[in-house]
C-alpha positions as CSV (number, residue, x, y, z in Angstrom):
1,X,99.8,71.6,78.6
2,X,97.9,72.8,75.6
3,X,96.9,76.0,77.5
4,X,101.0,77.1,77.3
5,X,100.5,77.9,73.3
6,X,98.1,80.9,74.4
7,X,97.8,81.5,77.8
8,X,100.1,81.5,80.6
9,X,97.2,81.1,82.7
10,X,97.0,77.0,83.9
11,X,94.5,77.5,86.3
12,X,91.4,79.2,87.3
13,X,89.8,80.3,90.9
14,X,85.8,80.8,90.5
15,X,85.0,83.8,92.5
16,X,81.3,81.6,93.6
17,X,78.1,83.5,93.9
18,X,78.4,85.4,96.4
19,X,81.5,87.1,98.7
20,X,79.1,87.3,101.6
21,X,81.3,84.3,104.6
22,X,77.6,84.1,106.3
23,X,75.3,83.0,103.4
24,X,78.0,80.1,102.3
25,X,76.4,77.5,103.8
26,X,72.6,78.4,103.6
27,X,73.4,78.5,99.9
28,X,75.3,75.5,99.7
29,X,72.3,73.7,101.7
30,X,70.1,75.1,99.3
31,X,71.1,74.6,95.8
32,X,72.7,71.1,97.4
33,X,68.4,70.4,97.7
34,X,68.1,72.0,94.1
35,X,70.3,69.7,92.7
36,X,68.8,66.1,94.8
37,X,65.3,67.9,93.4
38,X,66.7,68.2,89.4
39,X,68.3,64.7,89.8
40,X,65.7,63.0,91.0
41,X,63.2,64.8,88.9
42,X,64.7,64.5,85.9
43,X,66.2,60.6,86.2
44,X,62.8,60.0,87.2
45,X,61.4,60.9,84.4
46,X,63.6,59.1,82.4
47,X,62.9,55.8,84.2
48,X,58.5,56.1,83.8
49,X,59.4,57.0,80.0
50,X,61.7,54.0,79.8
51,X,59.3,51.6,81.6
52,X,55.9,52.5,81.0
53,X,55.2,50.9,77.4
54,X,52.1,54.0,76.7
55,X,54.8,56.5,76.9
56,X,56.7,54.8,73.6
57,X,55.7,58.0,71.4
58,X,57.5,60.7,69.6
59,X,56.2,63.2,72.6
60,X,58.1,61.1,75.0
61,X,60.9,60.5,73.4
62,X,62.0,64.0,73.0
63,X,60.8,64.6,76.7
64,X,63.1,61.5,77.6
65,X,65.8,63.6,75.7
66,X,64.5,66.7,77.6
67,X,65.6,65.3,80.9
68,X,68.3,63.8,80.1
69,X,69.7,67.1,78.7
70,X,68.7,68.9,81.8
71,X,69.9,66.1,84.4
72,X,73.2,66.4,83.0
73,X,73.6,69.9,82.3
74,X,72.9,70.5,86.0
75,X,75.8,68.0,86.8
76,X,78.1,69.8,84.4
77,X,77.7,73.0,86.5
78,X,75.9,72.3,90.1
79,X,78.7,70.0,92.2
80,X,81.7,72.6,90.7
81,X,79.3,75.4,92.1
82,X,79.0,73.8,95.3
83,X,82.5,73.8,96.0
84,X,82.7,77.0,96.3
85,X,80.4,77.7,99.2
86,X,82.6,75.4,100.9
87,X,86.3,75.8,100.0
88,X,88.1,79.0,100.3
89,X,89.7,79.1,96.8
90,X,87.7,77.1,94.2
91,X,90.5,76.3,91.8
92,X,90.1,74.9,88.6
93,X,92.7,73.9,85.5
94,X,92.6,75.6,82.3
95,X,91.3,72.3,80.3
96,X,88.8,71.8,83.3
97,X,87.1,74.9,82.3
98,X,87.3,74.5,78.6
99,X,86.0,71.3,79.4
100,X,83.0,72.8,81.4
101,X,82.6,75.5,78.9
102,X,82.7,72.7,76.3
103,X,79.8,71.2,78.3
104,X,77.8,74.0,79.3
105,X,77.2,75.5,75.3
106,X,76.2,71.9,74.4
107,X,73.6,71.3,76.4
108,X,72.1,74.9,76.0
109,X,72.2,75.0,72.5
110,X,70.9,71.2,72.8
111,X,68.3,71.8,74.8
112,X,67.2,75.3,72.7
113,X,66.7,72.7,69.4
114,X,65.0,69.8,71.5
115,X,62.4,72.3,72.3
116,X,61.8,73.7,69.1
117,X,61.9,69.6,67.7
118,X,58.9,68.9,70.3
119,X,56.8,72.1,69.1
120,X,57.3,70.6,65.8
121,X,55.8,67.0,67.4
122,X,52.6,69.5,68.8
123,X,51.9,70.6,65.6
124,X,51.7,67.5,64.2
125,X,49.7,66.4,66.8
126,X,47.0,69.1,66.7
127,X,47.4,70.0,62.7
128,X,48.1,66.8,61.2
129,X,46.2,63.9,63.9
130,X,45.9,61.6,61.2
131,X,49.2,61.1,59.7
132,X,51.2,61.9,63.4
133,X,52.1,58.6,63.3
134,X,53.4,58.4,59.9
135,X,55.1,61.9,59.8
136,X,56.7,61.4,63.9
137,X,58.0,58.2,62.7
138,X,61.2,56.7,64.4
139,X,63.1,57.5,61.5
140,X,62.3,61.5,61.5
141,X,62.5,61.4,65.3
142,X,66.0,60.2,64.9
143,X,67.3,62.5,62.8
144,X,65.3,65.4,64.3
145,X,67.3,64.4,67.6
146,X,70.6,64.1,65.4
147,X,70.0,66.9,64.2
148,X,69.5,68.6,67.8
149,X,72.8,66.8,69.4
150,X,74.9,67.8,66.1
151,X,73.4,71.8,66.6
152,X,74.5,71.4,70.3
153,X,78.4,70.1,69.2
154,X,78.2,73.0,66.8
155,X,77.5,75.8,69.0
156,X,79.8,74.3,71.6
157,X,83.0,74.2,69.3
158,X,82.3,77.8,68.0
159,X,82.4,79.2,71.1
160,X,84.8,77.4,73.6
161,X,86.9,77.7,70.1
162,X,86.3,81.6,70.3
163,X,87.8,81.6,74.1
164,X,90.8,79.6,73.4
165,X,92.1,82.0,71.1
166,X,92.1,84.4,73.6
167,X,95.5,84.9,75.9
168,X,95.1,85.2,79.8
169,X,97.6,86.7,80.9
170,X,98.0,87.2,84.5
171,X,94.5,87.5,86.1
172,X,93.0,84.1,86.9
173,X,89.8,85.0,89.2
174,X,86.9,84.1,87.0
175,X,83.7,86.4,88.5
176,X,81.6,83.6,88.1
177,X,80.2,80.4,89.9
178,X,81.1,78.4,86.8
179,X,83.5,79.1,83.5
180,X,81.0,80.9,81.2
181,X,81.3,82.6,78.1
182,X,81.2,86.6,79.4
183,X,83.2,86.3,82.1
184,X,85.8,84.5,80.5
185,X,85.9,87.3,77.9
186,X,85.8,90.0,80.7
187,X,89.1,88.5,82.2
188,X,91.1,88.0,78.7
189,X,94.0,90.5,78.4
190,X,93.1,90.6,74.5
191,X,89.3,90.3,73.8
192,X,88.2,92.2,71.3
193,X,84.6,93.7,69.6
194,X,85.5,90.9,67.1
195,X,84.9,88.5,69.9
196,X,82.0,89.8,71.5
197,X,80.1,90.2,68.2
198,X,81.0,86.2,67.5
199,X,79.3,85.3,71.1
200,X,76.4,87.4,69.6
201,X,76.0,86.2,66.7
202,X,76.1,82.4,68.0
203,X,73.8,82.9,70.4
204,X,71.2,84.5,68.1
205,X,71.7,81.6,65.9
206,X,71.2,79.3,69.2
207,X,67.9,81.2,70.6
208,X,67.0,82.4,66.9
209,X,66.8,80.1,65.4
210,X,65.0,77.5,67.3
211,X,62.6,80.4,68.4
212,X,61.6,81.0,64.8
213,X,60.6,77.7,64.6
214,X,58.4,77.4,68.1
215,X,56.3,80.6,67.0
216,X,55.6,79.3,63.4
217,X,54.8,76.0,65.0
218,X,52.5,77.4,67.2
219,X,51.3,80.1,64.7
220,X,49.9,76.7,63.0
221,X,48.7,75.1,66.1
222,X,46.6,78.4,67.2
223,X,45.0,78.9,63.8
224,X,43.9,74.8,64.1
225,X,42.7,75.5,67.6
226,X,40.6,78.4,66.1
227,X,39.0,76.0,63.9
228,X,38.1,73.5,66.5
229,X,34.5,73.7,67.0
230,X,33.9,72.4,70.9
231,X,34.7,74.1,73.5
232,X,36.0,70.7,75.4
233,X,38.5,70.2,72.3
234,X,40.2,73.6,72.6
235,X,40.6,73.1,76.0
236,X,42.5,69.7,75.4
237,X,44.7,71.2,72.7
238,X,45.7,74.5,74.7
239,X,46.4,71.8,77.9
240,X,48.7,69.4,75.7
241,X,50.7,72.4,74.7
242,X,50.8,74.2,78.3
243,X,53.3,72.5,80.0
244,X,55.6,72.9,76.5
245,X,55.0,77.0,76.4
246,X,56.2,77.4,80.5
247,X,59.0,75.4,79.4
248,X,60.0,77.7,76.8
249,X,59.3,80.8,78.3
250,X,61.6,79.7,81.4
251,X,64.9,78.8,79.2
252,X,64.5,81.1,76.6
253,X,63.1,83.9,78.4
254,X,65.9,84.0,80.8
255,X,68.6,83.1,78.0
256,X,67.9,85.7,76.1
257,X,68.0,88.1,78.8
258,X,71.3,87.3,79.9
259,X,73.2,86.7,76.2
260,X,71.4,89.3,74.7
261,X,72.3,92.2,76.6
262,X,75.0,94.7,76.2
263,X,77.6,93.6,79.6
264,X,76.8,97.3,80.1
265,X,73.5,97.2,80.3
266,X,73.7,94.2,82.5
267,X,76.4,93.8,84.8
268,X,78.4,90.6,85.8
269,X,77.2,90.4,89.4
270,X,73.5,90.6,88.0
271,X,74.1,88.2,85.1
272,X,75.3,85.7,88.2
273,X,71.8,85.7,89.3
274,X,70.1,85.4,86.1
275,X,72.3,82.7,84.7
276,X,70.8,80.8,87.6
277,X,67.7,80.5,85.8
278,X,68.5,78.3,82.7
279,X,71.2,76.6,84.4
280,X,69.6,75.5,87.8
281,X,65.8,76.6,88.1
282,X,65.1,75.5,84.1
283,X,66.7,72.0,84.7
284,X,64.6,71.3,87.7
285,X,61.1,72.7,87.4
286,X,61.4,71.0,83.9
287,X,60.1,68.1,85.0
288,X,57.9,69.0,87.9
289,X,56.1,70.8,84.6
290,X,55.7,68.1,82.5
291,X,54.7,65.9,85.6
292,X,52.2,67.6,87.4
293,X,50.1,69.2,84.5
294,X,50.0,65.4,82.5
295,X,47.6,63.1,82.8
296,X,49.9,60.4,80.8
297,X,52.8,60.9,83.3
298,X,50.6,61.0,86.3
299,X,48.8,57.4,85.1
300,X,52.2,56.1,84.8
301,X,53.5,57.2,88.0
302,X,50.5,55.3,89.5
303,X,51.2,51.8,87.5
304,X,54.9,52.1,88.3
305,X,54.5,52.5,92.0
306,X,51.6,49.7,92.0
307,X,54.0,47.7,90.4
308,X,56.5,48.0,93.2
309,X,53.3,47.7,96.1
310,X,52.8,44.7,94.1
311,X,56.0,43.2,94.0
């Protein structure tokens, strides 16, 4: 096993989310509901986008990327969680959490860079209406998503590469519900400040970065909205960008909160809760967001299920 070279550590037990026997299966119940809400949501979503010709724009496409980051990035870490409400040791191998961890980094960073690729696509929209079509054509949208998938393998190498130089020596309880980045280090016989300041540094690169880009974007889209006259006009450009801004504010908001921190400042047990956020509420209010506050999605909810009264 390739885990022999640096660890003598082959397997891992994930501690869950709680040590509490009585609130095991309430909380299996109810992120087992989260998760039939995200995957339905989500693959929903996917569907309208894929059979509802109107949707066929650059706003849709990266919202059909959207979910499908989301629906399986909640399937990297949900059904792994679950087990652990429900089995007394929740045992996993050495290259199963790599794997996971593998996983986990690429759809964050993933999803951090599809976000800031679809402010770019509202600021076209709002600044540049005439040549949207020209600039957001399939071409750029291709590479802006290449771009996005190839940031996600980037971050995802650096940092389950930064873990597997590390040596686990006898310890294998992972305080965690899934294998993630802190805890992993926490539970290394040899991490080091060197390794800590890497995760940093990544992360600000992963949340940075793509943050940067949202606020110019929207620097650019404000100043535009200044300059629309009618009242009725602002109010449509603020209302195509609303659903985008919660969506932010959710994953980064709650990202940044937990990677950002000192462990110090915020404790394991607490970053538990937190990480909940961004890797089970995000995933599934995502598309509840850019459902119920869209006109275009709501239309073609109506055509698709008229279609099937139809049939």
């Amino acid at each position: 096993m390739a885990a022999d070279n640096t660890s003598s550590v082959t397997e891992f037990i994930l501690a869950g989310l709680t040590n509490h026997p009585e609130l095991q299966i309430p909380l299996f119940f109810l992120f087992l509901g989260f998760y039939v809400v995200t995957v339905l949501g989500n693959l929903g979503l996917i569907t309208l986008i894929g059979l509802n010709s109107h949707l066929h724009i650059p706003m849709y496409f990266f919202l059909f990327n959207l979910s499908f980051i989301d629906f399986s990035f909640s399937t990297a870490i949900i059904p792994k969680m679950l087990m652990s409400f429900i089995s007394k040791n929740n045992i996993i191998s050495y290259i199963g959490c790599m794997t996971q961890l593998f996983f986990f980094c690429f759809f964050v960073f993933s999803e951090s860079f599809i976000l800031s690729a679809m402010a770019y696509d509202r600021y076209v929209a709002i600044c540049k209406p005439l040549l949207y079509m020209i600039t957001m054509s399939p071409q750029v949208c291709l590479l802006l998503l290449l771009g996005v998938y190839g940031m996600g393998v980037l971050g995802a190498v650096a940092h389950t590469g930064n873990i597997e130089f590390l040596t686990f020596c006898a310890g294998n309880l992972v305080n965690h519900y899934m294998c993630d980045i802190l805890p992993l280090l926490e539970l290394s016989c040899n991490s080091s400040y060197v390794n800590v300041l890497i995760v940093f540094i990544i992360v600000t690169v992963g949340i940075g970065v793509p943050t940067v880009a949202i606020f110019i974007s929207y620097g650019y889209i404000l100043a535009s909205i200044f300059h629309i006259s009618s009242t009725e006009g602002k109010s449509k450009a603020f209302s195509t960008c609303s659903s985008h801004i919660i969506a932010v504010s959710l994953f980064f908001g709650s990202g940044a909160f937990m990677y950002l921190k000192p462990p110090s400042i915020l404790p394991l047990d607490e970053g538990k809760v937190s990480s909940l956020f961004y890797t089970i509420v995000v995933p599934m209010f995502n598309p509840l967001i850019y459902s119920l506050r869209n006109k275009d999605v709501k239309f073609a909810v109506k055509k698709t299920l008229g279609r099937i009264t139809f049939s």
